[in-house]
C-alpha positions as CSV (number, residue, x, y, z in Angstrom):
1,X,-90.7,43.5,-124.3
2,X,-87.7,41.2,-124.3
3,X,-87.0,39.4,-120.8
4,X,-83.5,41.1,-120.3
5,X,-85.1,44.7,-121.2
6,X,-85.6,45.1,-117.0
7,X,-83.2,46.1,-114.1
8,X,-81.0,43.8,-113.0
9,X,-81.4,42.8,-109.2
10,X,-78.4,41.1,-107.3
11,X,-80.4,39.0,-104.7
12,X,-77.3,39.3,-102.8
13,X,-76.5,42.6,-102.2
14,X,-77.7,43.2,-98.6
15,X,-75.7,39.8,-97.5
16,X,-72.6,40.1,-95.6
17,X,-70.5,37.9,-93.5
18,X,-70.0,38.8,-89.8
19,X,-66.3,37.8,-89.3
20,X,-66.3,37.9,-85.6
21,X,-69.2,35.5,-85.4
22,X,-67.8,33.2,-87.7
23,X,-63.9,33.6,-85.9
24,X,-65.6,32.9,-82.6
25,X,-67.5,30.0,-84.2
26,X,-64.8,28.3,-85.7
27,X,-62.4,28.7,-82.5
28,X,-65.3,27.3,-80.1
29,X,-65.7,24.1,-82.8
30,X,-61.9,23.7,-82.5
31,X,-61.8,23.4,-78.9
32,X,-64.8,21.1,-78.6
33,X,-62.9,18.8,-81.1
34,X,-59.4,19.3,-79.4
35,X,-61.2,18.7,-76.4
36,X,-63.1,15.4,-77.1
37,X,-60.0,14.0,-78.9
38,X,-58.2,14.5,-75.2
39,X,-60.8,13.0,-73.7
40,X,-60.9,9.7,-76.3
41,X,-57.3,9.2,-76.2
42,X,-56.7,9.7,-72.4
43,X,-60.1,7.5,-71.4
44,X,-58.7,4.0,-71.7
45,X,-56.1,5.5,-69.6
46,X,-58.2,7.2,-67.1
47,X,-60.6,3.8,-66.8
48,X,-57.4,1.3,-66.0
49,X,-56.2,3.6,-63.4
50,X,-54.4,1.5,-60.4
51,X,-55.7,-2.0,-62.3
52,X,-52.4,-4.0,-62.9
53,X,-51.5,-4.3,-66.5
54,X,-51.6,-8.3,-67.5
55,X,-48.7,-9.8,-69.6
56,X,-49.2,-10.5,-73.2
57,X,-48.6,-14.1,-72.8
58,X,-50.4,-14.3,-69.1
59,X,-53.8,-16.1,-70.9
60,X,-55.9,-18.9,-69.0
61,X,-55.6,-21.8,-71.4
């Protein structure tokens, strides 16, 4: 017998991709991201809330 004499088997054939799992997946991961880049570039902001801002030449020398 010669090793290509058998069947051939695709591993793959029961796979399948669930779309609406992986739409709702990648939307979720979106927002987190949008989400945390909000929160990075507004949390300088939020943390100097009603502190004066000092003068870039006002140093203590």
């Amino acid at each position: 017998m010669s090793p290509g004499a058998g069947p051939t088997v695709d591993p793959d054939a029961d796979f399948f991709y669930d779309y609406g799992t992986l739409r709702i997946g990648g939307l979720v991961f979106a927002g987190v991201i949008v989400l945390l880049s909000v929160f990075l570039l507004t949390g300088n902001r939020l943390r100097r809330c009603g502190k004066p801002k000092g003068k870039p030449g006002d140093g203590e020398n």
